[in-house]
N, C-alpha and C positions, 0 to 999 in steps of 0.2 A: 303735847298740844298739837304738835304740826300732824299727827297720827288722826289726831281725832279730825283736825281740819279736810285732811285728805279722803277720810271718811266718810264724812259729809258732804264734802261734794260728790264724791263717787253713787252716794244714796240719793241725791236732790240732781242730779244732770239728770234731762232730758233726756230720752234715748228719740233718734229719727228713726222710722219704721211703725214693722206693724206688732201688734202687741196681743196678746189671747189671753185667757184662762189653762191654761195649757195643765197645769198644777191641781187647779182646782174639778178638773170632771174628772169622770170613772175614764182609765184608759181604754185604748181599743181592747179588744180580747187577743185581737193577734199579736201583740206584744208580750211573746214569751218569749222563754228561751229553749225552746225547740226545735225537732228538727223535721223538714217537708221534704217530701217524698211524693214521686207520681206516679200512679196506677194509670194502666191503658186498660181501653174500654174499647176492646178489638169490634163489638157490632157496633158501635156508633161510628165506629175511623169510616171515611171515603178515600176510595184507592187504594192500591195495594201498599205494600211496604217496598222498600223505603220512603216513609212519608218523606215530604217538605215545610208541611206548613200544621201549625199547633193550635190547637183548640181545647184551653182547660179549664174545668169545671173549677172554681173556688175561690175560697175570699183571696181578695187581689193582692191582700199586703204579703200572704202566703205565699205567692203565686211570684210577684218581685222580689223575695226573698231568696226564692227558688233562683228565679231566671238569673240572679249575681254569680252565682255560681257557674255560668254556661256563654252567657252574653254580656258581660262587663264592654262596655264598650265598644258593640257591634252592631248595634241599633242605630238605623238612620234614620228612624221617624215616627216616631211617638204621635199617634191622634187619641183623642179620648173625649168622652164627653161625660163627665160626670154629675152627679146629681144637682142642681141646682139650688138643694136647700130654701124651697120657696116657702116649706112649713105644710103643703099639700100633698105629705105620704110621699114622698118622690126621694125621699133619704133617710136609710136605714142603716141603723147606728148599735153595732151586738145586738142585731135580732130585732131592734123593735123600728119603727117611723119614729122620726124627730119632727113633732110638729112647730106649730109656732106660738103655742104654750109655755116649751120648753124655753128656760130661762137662762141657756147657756148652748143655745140652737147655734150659733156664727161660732163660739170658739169652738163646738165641737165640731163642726162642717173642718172648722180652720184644721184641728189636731189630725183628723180624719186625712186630710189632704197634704198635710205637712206629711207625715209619716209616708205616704206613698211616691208624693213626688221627690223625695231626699232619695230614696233608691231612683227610682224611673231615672234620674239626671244623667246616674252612675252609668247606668247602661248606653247613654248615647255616644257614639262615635263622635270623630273630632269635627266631623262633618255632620253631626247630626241635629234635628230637630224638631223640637215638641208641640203641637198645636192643641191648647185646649177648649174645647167651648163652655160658655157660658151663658147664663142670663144676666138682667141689670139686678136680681136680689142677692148674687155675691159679686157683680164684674170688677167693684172697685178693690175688697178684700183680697181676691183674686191675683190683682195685679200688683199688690203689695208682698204677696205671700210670693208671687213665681219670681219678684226682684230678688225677694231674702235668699232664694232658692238658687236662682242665677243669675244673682248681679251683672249690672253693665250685658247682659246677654239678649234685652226683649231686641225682637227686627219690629214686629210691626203687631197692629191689632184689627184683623179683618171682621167686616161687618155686614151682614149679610140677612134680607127679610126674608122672613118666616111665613108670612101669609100674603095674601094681598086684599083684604079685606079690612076695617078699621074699626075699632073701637074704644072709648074712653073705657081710659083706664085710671082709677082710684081718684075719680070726680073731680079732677084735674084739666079736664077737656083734654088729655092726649092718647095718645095710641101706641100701645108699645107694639109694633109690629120688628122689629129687628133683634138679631143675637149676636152674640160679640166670639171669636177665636181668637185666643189670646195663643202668638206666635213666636218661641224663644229659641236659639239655638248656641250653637257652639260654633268656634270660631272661623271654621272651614266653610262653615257652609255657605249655600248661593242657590236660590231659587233658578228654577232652568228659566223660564220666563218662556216667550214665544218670539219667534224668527220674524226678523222686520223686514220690511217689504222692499225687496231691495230694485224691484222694477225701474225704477226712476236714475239708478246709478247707468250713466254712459260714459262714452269717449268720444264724443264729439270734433273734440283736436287732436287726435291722437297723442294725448298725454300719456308721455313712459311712464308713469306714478299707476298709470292703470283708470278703470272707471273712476266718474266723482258725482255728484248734486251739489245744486248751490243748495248752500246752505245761508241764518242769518248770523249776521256779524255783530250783530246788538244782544245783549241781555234785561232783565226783568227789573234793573235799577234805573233809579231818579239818580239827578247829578247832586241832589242833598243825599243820598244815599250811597254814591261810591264816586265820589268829587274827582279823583285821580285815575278813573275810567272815561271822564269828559274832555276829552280833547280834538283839535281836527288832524285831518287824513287828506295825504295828497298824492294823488296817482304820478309816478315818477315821470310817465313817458308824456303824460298831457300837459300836466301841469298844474289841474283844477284840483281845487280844496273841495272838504265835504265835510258838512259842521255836522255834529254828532248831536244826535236828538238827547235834549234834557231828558225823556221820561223814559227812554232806555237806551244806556249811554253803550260804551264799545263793552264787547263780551272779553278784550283781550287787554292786556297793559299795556302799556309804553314804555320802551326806552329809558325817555326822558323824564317819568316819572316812577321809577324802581328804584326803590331805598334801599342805601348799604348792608348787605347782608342778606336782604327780603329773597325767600325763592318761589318762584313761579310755577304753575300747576301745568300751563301753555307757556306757548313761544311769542313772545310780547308781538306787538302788533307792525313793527318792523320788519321783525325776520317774515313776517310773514306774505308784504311785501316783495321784500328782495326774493323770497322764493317761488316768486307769481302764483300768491296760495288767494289774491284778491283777485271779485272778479269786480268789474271797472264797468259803470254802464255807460252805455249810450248817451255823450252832452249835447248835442245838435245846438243848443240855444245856452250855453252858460252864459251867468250875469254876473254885471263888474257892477261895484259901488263907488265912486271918485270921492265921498266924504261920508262920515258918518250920520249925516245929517239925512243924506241919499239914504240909507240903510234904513237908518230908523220911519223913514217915510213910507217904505216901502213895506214894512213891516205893518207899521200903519192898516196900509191900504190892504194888506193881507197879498201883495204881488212878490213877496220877496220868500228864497226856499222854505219850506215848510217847517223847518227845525230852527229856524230863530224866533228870539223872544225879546222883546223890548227888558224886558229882568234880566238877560243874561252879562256876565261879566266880561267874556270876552269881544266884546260888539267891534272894538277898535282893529283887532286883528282880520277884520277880513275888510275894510276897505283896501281897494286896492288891487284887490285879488280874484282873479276867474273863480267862481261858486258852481259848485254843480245843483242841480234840482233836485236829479233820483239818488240810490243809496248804493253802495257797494252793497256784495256780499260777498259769504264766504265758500271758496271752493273745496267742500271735502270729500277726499277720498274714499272709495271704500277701505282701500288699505291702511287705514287708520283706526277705523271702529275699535274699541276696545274688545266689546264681546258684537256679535248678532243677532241680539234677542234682545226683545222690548222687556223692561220692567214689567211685576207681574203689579197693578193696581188689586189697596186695601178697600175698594169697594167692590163687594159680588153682588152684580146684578141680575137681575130674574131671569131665567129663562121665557118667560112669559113677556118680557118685556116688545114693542111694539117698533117693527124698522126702525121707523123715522124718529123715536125716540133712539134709538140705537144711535142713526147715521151720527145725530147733532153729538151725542155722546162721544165718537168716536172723534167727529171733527175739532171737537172741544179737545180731548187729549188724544192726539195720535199718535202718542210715545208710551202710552201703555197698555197693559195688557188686562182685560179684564175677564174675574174668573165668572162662570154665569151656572146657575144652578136655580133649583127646583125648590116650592112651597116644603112646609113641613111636613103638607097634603100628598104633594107626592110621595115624601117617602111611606106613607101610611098606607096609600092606595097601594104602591109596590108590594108591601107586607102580604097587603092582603090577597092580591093574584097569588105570591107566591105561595101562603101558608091557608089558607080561605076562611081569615080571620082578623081581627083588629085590637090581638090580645097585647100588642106591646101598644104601646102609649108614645105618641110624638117621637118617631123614628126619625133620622136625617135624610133628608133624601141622598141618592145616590150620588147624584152629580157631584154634589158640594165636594163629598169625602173624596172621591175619583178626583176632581180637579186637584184637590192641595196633593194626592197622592202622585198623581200629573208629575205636578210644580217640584216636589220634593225628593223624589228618587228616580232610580232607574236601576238596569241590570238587575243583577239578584240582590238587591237592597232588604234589609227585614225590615216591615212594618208590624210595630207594639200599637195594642189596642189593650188596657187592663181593664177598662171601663165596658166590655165589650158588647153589653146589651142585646141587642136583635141581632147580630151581627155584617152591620152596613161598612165597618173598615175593611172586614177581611173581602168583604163580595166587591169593594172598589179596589182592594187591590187584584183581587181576579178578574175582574172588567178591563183593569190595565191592562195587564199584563197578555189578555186576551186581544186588544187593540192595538198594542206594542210588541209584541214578542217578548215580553220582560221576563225576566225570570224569578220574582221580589215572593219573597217568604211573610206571613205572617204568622203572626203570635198571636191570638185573642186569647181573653181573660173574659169567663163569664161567670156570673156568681148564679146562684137560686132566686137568690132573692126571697126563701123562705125566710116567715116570722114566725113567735109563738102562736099570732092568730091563723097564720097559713102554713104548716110545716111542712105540706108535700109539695109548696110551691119548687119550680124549678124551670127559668127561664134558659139557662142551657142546653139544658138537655133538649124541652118541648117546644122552644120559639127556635134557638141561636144555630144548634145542628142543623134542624131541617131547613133552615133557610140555607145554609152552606149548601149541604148536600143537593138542594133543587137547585142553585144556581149553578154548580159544580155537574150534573146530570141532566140539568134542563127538567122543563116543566111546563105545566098544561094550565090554564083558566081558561073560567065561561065568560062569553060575549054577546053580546044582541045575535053577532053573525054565526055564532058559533064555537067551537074548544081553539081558542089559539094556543100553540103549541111556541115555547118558547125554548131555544137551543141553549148546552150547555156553555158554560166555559172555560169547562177542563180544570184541571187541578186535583187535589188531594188534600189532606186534614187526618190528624190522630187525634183522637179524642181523647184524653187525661183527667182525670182526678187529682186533688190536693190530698196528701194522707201524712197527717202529723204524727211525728212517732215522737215522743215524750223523753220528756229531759232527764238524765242520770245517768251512773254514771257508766253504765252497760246499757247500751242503744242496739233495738234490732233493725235490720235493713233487709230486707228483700233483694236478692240479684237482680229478678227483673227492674228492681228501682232503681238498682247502682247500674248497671248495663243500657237504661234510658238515660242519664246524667252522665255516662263519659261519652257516648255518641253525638249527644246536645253541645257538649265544651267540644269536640275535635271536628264534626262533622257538621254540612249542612242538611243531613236527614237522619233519620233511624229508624231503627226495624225492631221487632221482636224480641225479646230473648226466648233461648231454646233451651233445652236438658242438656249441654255438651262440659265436655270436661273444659273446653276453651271458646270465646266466643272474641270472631274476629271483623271488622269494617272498616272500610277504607278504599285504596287505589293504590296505582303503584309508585303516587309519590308520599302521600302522609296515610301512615292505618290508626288503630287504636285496637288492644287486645285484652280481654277482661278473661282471670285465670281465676272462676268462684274458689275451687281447690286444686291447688298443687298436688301433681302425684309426679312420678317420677318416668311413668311409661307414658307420658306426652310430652318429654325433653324433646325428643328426633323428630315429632310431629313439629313441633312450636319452633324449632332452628329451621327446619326447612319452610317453613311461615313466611319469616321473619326475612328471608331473600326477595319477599315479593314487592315489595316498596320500599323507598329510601329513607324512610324515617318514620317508626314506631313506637308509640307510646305503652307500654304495658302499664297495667294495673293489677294488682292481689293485693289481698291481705297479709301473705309471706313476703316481701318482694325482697328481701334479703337471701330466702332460698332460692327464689326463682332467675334473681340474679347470677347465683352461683352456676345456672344452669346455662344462660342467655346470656352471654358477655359481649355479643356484638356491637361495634361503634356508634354505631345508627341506632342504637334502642336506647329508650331509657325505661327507668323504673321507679313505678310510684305506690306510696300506699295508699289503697282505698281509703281507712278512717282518718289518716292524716290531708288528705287531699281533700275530701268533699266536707268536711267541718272547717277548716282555713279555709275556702275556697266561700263557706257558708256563714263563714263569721262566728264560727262559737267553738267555743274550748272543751269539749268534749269528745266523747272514745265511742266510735261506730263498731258493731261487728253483725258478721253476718247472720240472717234469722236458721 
């Protein structure tokens, strides 16, 4: 009986969270158990070899399957923006549009996006993090699904207008002009934010602590809101008291009001005092009350300091006593800041936006950072100078992608884009990196986008390259005034293909496919494979060496190799021969089919074609 009872309630709780059909639709098709491989596409690559940055044709979940193998955890920032599932052709599900007919349109969107972000998570670094946009027809599913995905992980949810133009929408009288980026990361991370103005810090006194600004010594509570924050303040060397405003009481504790055990975040409001960290204004005229009755009259008449109330409790304690009028503040240092950079603010404002709406904006909050970008118009227009056409559909403008890329990395950071569309992540991360000296890698992922109604379609190849490549070599459009000539911004791209080689239990592989996947896991670029009996890349502290066959009159070539860097990785298919050849400390040895199947998640025997 207690079995059956246990049972029962295990089947009747509630589960909290989000919930799908998951069971009940056709799965994706990329859910086999096969094995992905990638072909170069040497006339579509920009710049020579050794690439840096990836550009591959094919279904995405292929494609993240692949990258586990190479980039488990080296990924500092994931942007994407995937289909919106509005039901208007905008999401293609094995080949066909999910419209909004379909009667299992939201779980399949859900399965679709499950399966791809449970990899994407894998690959981010401990400092890494994922931005994905959305609209309002999945934003709330969205945010249920990236929780289940990485719990306790959202930072924030930036919100950003698309147009500037209005329209009722679904006879509602409203307007959806706005898009949502749903922002999640891992625990390292930290937005760079921007440098705060530090003009205002002097040294006035010659303070040994270094420059300061006053700063206030009040925060954003009521004394019904933080009652043991309302207390007064008395400058040691004057003598005068200074009642603390009810409707924003002291920003620091007291002393005299710190409960056994409680710890403090600051230095309660005595040390701070005794450390002359208070600045003490000017009293020329303090006033004394001889009775309470004097007080409250005075209160009355509106003549007595500003921060008394006929309501407040402590009336009794200041007769008697010197009152000041004005307020301390607080002296702070710059050597105190924790970091020097403003927070970055989850609202992106228009580039379009007008000064003087700016200035009140900025004077409103002048502790954060706001990121500012372009209509959905510009990014179309951009499309169009560069490709001289309007064949992709509602592009990002640039700005948007560039700021969070801004905000999110530096150095040789990789940014993932599997969603890769027209390709606007990889050209803001080359706009960075052109504006910064950066050195930041991307990976885009683009599919075809063919259906059975469009098979030769193919947005990679005929939208996503050639926009890389013009921004990458620069380019020309027509103007009222004439061809403006627009400059490149340097960099480079290998072009790849998805090539699924089938499941059983003798698998063929191509060298050039195994020789692109050890260069990916060891290397931040790669190059070509050639016809050599040994192929080698590297520096002279880590290489990697791929042996397609063993022969025995490349021993004395491959030992004198193997001197050139302090640490190499070989690869064959013999590596039990090869080892007997290659005993050096510094090397190790691995097997091809055992490496890149572990490495790929499936239990299966590679060998080569």
């Amino acid at each position: 009986m207690l079995r059956l009872l246990e049972a029962r309630d295990q089947r009747d709780a509630t589960r909290f969270g989000l919930v799908w059909e998951a069971n009940e639709i056709e799965r994706d098709q990329a859910l086999n158990n096969d094995f992905v491989a990638l072909d170069l596409d040497r006339e579509k690559c920009v710049g020579t070899a050794p690439w840096r940055n990836l550009l591959i044709e094919g279904d995405n979940y292929d494609v993240l399957r692949y990258l586990r193998m190479a980039f488990t955890g080296q990924v500092k920032c994931i942007l994407i923006d995937p289909p919106y599932n509005t039901g208007n052709n905008d999401f293609i599900y094995n080949d066909s549009f999910v419209t909004k007919e379909d009667s299992w349109r939201h779980s399949t969107w859900l399965e679709f996006m499950y399966r791809r972000l449970t990899l994407a998570r894998d690959l981010l670094s401990q400092d890494g993090v994922i931005f994905v946009h959305i609209g309002e027809e999945e934003m709330t599913r969205l945010g249920c699904l990236m929780d289940k995905i990485m719990p306790g992980r959202k930072v924030a949810t930036f919100v950003w207008r698309t147009r500037s133009g209005s329209n009722d929408s679904k006879h509602y009288f409203t307007s959806l002009d706005h898009e949502y980026v749903l922002c999640y990361a891992n625990a390292d991370f930290s937005f760079a934010g921007n440098t705060k103005g530090l003009k205002d810090y002097d040294n006035p006194d010659n303070d040994p602590r270094g420059p300061w600004v006053s700063g206030d010594l009040t925060k954003a509570h009521s004394i019904r809101e933080r009652a043991n924050a309302y207390y007064p303040v008395q400058n040691p060397r004057t003598g005068i008291w200074y009642p603390c405003n009810p409707e924003r009481v002291w920003a620091f504790a007291s002393e005299s009001r710190i409960e056994p055990g409680q710890k403090l975040r600051s230095k309660p409001m005595e040390q701070l005092i005794r450390e002359d960290k208070v600045l003490w204004p000017e009293e020329p005229n303090p006033v004394l009350y001889k009775s309470l009755k004097d007080l409250k009259q005075a209160i009355g008449e509106g003549t007595a300091p500003k921060n008394f109330r006929l309501e407040l409790p402590d009336l009794e304690f200041w007769v008697g006593k010197k009152i000041g009028r004005n307020m301390p503040r607080y002296k702070k240092h710059k050597s105190e800041l924790k970091r020097l950079e403003k927070p970055i603010s989850t609202w992106i404002i228009p580039a379009a936006t007008k000064k003087p709406d700016l200035d009140e904006l900025f004077a409103e909050q002048p502790n954060s950072t706001f990121l500012m970008t372009g209509y959905t118009s510009d990014g179309t227009s951009l499309l169009r100078e560069m490709l001289g056409n309007s064949d992709f559909p509602f592009p990002k403008p640039l700005e948007l992608i560039q700021s969070l890329v801004a905000q999110a990395t530096n150095g040789n950071d990789i940014v993932l884009d599997f969603f890769g569309g027209s390709g606007t992540t990889a050209h803001a991360v080359l706009a960075q990196n052109a504006e910064d000296d950066g050195e930041r890698r991307f990976i885009l992922v683009s599919t075809t986008e063919a259906t059975a109604d469009d098979p030769t379609k193919n947005v990679c190849r005929d939208i996503t390259q050639k926009r890389l490549a013009k921004a990458i070599n620069g380019y020309s459009y027509p103007t009222k005034k004439g061809l403006k000539e627009v400059p490149g911004l340097g960099g480079d791209f290998a072009y790849l293909r998805t090539h699924r080689i089938a499941a059983g239990s003798l698998l063929e592989i191509e060298h050039a496919q195994v020789w692109i996947a050890l260069q990916l896991a060891h290397l931040d670029s790669f190059k070509p494979y050639e016809e050599k009996p040994f192929l080698w890349a590297g520096d002279k502290d880590s290489a990697v060496c791929y042996v397609p066959r063993f022969r025995g009159d490349i021993a004395a070539a491959l030992r004198r190799k193997v001197k050139e860097s302090a640490s190499v990785a070989f690869y064959s298919w013999q590596p039990q021969t090869l080892k007997q050849h290659i005993r050096d400390s510094h090397v190790s040895h691995f097997s091809i089919s055992d490496t890149l199947t572990r490495r790929f998640g499936l239990n299966l025997t590679l060998s080569p074609a």
